[in-house]
C-alpha positions as a Python dict, from the first residue, in 0.01 Angstrom:
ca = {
    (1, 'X'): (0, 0, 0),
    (2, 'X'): (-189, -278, 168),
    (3, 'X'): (-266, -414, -182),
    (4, 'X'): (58, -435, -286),
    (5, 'X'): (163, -627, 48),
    (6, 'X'): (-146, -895, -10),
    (7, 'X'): (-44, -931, -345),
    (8, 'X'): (319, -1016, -253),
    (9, 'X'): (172, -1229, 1),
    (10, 'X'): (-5, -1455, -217),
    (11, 'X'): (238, -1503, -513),
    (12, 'X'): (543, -1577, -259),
    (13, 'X'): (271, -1838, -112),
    (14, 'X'): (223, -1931, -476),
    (15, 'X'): (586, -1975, -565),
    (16, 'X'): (761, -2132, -245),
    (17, 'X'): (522, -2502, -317),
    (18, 'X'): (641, -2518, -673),
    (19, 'X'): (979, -2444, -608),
    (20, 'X'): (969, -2672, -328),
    (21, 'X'): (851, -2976, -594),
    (22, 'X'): (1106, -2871, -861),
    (23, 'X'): (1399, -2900, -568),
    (24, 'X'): (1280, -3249, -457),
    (25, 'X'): (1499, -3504, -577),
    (26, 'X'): (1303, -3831, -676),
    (27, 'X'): (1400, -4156, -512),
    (28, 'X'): (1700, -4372, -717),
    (29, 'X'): (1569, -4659, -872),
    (30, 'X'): (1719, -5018, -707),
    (31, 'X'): (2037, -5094, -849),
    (32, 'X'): (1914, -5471, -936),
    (33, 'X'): (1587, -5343, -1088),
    (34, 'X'): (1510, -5518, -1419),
    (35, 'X'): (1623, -5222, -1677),
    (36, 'X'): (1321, -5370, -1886),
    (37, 'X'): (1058, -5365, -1627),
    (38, 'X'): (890, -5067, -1785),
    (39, 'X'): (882, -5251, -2116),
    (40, 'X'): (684, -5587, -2012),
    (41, 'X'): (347, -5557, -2161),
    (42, 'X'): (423, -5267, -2360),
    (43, 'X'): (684, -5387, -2617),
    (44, 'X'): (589, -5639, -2890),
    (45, 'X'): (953, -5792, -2811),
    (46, 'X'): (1020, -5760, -2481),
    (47, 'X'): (948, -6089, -2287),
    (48, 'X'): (998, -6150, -1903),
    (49, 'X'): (1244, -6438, -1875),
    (50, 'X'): (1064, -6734, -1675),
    (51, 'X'): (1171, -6809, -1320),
    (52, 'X'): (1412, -7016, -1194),
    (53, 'X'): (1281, -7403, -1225),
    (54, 'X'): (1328, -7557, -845),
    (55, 'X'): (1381, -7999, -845),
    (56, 'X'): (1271, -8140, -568),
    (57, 'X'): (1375, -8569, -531),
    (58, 'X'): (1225, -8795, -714),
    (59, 'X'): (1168, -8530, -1018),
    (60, 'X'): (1269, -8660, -1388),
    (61, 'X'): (1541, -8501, -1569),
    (62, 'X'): (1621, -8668, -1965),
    (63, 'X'): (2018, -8723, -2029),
    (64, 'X'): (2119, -8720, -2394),
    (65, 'X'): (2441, -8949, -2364),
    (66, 'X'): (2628, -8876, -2627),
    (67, 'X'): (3005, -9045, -2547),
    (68, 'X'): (3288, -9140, -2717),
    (69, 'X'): (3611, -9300, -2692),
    (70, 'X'): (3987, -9413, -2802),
    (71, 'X'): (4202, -9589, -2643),
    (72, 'X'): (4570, -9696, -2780),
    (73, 'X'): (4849, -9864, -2673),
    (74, 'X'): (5179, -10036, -2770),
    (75, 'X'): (5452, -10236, -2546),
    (76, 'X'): (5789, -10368, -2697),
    (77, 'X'): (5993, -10603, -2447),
    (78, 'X'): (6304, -10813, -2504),
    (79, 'X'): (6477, -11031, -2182),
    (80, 'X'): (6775, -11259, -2199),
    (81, 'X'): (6880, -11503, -1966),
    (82, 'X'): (7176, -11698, -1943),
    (83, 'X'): (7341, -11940, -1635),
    (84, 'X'): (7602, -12210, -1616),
    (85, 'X'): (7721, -12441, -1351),
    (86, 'X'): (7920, -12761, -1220),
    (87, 'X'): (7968, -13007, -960),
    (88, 'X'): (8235, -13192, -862),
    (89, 'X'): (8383, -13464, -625),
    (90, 'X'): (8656, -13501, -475),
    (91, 'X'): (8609, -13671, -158),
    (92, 'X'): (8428, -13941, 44),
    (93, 'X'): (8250, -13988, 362),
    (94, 'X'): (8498, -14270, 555),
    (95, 'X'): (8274, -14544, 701),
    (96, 'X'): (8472, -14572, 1025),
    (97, 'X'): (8451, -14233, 1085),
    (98, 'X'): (8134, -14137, 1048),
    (99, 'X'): (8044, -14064, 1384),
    (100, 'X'): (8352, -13775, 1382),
    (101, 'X'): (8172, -13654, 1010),
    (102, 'X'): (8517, -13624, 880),
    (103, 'X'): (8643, -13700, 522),
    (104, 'X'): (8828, -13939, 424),
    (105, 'X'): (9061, -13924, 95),
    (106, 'X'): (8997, -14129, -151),
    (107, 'X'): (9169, -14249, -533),
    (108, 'X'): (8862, -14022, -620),
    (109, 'X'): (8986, -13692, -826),
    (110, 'X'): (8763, -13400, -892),
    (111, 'X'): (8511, -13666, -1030),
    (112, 'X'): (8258, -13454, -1263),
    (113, 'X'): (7912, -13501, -1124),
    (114, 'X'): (7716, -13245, -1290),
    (115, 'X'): (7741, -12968, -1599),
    (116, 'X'): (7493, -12740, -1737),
    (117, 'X'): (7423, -12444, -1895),
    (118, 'X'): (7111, -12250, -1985),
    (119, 'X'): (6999, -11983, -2204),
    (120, 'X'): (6727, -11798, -2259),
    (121, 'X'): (6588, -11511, -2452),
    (122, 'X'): (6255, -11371, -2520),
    (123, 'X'): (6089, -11079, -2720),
    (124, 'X'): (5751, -10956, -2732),
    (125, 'X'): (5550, -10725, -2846),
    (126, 'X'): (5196, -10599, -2802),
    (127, 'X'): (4938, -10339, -2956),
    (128, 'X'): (4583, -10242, -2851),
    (129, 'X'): (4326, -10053, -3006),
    (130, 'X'): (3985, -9983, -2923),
    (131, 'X'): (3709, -9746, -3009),
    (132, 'X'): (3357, -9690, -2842),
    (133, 'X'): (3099, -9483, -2930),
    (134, 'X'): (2802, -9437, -2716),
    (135, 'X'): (2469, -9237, -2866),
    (136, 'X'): (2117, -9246, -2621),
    (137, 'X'): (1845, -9100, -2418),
    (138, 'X'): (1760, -9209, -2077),
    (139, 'X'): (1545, -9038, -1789),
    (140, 'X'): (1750, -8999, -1498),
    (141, 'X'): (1597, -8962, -1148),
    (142, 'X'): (1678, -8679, -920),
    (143, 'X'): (1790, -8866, -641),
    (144, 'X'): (1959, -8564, -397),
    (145, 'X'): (1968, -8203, -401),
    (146, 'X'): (2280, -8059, -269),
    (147, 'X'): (2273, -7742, -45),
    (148, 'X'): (2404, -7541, -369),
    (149, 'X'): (2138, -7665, -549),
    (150, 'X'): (2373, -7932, -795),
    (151, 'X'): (2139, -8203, -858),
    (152, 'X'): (2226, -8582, -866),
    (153, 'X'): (2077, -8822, -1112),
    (154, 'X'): (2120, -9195, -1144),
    (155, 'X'): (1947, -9363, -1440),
    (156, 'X'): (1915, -9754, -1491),
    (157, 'X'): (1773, -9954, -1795),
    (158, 'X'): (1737, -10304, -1826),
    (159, 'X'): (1632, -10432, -2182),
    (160, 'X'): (1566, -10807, -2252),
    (161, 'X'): (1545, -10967, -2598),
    (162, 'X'): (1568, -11375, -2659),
    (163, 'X'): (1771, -11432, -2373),
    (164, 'X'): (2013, -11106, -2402),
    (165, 'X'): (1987, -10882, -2139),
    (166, 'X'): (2114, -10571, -2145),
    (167, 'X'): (2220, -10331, -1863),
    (168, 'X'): (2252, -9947, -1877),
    (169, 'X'): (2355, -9756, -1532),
    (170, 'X'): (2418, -9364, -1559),
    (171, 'X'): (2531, -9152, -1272),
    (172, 'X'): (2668, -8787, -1192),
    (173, 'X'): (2572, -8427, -1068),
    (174, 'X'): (2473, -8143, -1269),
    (175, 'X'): (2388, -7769, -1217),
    (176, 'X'): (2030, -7660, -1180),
    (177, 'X'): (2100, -7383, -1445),
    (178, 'X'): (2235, -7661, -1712),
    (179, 'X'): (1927, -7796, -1705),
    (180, 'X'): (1758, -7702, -2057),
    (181, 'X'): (1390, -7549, -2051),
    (182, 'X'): (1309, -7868, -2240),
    (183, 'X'): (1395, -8019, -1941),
    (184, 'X'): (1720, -8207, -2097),
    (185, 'X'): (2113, -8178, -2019),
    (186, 'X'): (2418, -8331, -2171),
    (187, 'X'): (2636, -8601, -2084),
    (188, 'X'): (2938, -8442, -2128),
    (189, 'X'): (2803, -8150, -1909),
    (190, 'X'): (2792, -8387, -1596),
    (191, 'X'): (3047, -8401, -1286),
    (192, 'X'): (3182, -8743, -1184),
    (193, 'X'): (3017, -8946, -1454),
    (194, 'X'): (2971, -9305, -1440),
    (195, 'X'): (2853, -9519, -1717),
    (196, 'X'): (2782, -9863, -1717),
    (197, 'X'): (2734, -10102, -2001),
    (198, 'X'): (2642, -10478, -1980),
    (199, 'X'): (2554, -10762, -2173),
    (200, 'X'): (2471, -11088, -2086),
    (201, 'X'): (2306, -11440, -2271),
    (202, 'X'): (2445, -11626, -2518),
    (203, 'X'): (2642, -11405, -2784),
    (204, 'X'): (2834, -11240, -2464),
    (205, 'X'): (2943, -11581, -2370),
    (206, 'X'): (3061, -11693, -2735),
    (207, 'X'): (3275, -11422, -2723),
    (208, 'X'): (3396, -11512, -2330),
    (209, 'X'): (3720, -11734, -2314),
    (210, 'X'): (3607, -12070, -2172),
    (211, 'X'): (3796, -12170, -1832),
    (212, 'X'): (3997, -12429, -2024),
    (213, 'X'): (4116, -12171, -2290),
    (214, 'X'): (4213, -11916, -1987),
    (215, 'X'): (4426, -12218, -1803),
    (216, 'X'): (4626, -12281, -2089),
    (217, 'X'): (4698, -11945, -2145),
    (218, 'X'): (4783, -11891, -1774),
    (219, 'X'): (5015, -12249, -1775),
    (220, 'X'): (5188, -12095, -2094),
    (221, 'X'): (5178, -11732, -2080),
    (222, 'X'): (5452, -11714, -2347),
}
């Protein structure tokens, strides 16, 4: 009888640890666990994704300005004008009383002093066209970091070549995660863009309306 009891003894002491495992519920995994954690450096084709790049001021960021435009317009206008008038006299300022301002009547009758008439028409028209097309690369400096982490860049160029100069300013805020790995992001992809072209020397003065030339066209506009 004892033997029976000691062996009861030992399997229930046996049996209560591995039922005691098998009930234990193993902790949940974190909800914003990487569901391909388990495959880095096991899988041939599993690849961790590379951290978040941080810019700091000051850091470089290239711009590929790629910008076009159109820009058309047409204006039809047609006035006309026309007054007449007359002036007549039929009395004169007396001498004598010319202290009093009175007038006198004279043989004068409704002489005619003055007649004319006016006319005046005018029609117009206007067009405009224009196309621009705008293909680059410039470095832009990181010149702010916002509390959101949207960058501003500014870039400037200034090219010089027999007495042409050339100006290029770029401006405008972009998101950190536009940024390409290959450390590039699109014109068209920037917030409150600002570009700036310039040219200055010689040919951009040929084509430049001298003062005289703008005079006469603001004496005569018509």
């Amino acid at each position: 009888m004892k033997t029976l009891f000691a062996i009861a003894t030992a399997f229930t002491l046996l049996i209560v640890p591995a039922h005691a495992q098998l009930s234990r519920q193993p902790n949940p995994a974190p909800t914003d666990a990487d569901p391909a954690e388990t495959l880095y450096g096991v899988s041939l084709f599993a690849v961790r994704p590379p951290e978040p790049r941080t810019y700091q001021r000051h850091d470089l960021i290239t711009i590929i300005v790629n910008e076009s435009s159109t820009q058309e317009s047409e204006q039809t206008l047609e006035t006309t004008k026309e007054a007449d008038g007359s002036a007549t006299l039929g009395a004169t300022l007396s001498i004598e009383e010319l202290l009093d301002l009175r007038l006198e009547n004279s043989s004068i009758s409704d002489l005619e002093l003055l007649r004319y008439a006016a006319e005046r028409e005018f029609s117009g028209e206007g067009e405009y066209e224009r196309t621009d097309r705008i293909i680059d690369r410039i470095t832009a400096t990181v010149i702010d970091v916002k509390p959101n982490g949207v960058l501003v860049l500014e870039a400037r160029r200034f090219t010089s070549t027999d007495e042409e100069t050339k100006t290029f300013i770029l401006s405008g805020m972009c998101r950190t995660e536009d940024v390409t790995e290959q450390n590039t992001i699109q014109s068209n992809q920037l917030a409150d863009l600002r570009l700036i072209v310039e040219h200055t020397g010689d040919v951009s003065e040929a084509a430049t309306k001298g003062p005289l030339t703008r005079f006469v066209e603001w004496l005569l506009p018509f």
